[in-house]
C-alpha positions as CSV (number, residue, x, y, z in Angstrom):
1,X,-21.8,-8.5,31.3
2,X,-20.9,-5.7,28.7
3,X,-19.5,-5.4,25.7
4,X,-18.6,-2.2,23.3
5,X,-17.0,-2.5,19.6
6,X,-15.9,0.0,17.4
7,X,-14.1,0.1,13.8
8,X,-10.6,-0.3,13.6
9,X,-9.2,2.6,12.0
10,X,-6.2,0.5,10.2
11,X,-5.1,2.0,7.3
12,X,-6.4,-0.3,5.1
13,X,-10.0,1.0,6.5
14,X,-9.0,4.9,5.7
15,X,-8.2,4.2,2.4
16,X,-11.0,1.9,1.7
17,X,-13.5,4.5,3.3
18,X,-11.6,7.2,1.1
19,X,-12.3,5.4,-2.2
20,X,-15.6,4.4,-1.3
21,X,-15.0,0.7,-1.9
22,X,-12.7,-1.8,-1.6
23,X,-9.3,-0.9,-2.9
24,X,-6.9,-3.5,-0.2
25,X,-7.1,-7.4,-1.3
26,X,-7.7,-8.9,1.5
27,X,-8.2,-12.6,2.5
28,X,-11.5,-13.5,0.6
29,X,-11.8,-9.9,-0.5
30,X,-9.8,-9.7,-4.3
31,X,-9.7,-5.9,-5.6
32,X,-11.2,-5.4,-8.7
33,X,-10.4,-2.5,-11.3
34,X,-12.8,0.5,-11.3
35,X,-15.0,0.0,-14.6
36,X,-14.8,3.3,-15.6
37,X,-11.2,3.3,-16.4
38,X,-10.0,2.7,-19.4
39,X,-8.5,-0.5,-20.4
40,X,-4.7,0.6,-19.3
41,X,-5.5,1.9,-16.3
42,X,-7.6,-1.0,-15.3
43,X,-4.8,-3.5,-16.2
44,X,-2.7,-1.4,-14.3
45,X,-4.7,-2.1,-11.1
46,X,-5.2,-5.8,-11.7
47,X,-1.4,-6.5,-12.4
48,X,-0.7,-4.0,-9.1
49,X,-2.8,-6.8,-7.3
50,X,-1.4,-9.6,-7.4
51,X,0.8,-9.9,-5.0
52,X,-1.0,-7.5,-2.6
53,X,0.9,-5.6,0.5
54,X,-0.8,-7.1,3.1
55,X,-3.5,-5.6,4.7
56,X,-3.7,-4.2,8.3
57,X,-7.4,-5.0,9.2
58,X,-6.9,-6.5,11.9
59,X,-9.9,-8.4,13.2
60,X,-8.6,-11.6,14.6
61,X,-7.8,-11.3,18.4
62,X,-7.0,-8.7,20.4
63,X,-3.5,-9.5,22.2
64,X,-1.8,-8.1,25.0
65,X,1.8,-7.2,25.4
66,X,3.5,-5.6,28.6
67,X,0.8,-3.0,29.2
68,X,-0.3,-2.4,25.8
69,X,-3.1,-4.2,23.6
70,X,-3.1,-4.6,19.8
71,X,-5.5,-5.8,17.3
72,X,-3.8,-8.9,15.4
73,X,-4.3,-11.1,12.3
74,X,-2.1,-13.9,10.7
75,X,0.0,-10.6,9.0
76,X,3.1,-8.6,9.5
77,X,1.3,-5.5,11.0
78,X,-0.5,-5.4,14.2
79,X,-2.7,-2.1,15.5
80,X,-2.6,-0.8,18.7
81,X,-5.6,0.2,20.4
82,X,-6.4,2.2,23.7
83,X,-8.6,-0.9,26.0
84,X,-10.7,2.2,27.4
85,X,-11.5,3.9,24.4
86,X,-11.1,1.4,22.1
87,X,-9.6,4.0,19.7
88,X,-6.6,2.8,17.6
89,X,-3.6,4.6,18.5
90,X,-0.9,2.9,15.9
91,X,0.3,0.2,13.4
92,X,2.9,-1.2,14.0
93,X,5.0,-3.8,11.6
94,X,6.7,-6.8,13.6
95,X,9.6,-6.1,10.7
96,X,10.9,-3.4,12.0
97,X,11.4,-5.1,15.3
98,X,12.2,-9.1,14.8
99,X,13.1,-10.9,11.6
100,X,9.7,-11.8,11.1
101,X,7.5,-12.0,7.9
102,X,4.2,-13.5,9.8
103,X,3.1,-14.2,13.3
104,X,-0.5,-16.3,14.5
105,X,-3.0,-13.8,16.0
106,X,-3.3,-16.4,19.2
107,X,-0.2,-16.0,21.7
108,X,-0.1,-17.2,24.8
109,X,0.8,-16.0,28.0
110,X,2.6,-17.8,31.2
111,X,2.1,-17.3,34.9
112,X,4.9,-14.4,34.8
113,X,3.0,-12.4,31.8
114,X,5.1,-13.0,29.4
115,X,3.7,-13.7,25.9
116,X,4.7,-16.3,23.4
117,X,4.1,-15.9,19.9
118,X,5.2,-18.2,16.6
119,X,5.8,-16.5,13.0
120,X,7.7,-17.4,10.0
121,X,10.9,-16.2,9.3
């Protein structure tokens, strides 16, 4: 048995790294204002909050489809990564290629390797 891991470079991750704290809401994770800011600008960033873009950390499942695997969550974006390196290579947003606003992070697969997925349109 082995087993490697490695960050996911999502974007969300960049510009959380970046900032030096967390500055993508997240499920469980609510961005807070920076203190030092004065009272406009920290308004600013709660009222830019509150209906968050929806973050591409993707730490759910890792899914396969064709030849290509992708790190998934219950969002609109999904991150494909290289199985050997375990680099990320790309995001990509189901948007842009199915009238999709959500899919689950657990497909499944038949005999034939085709992979089923369910989302919300």
């Amino acid at each position: 048995v082995s087993y490697r891991s490695k960050f996911l470079k999502s974007d969300t991750y960049k510009r959380n790294i970046k900032a030096n704290r967390i500055v993508v809401s997240e499920f469980g994770t609510m961005v807070y204002p920076d203190p030092c800011k004065n009272i406009f600008a920290r308004t600013a960033t709660h009222l830019s909050n509150i209906v968050p873009n929806f973050t591409d950390n993707n730490l759910i499942n890792i899914i396969r489809y064709g030849n290509d695997y992708y790190a998934s969550s219950e969002v609109n974006y999904i991150n494909q990564i290289d199985p050997d390196t375990l680099e990320t290579v790309g995001r990509v947003n189901y948007r842009n290629h199915i009238a999709l606003n959500l899919a689950t992070a657990h497909p499944h697969y038949d005999d034939e390797g085709n992979t089923y997925n369910m989302g919300t349109a």
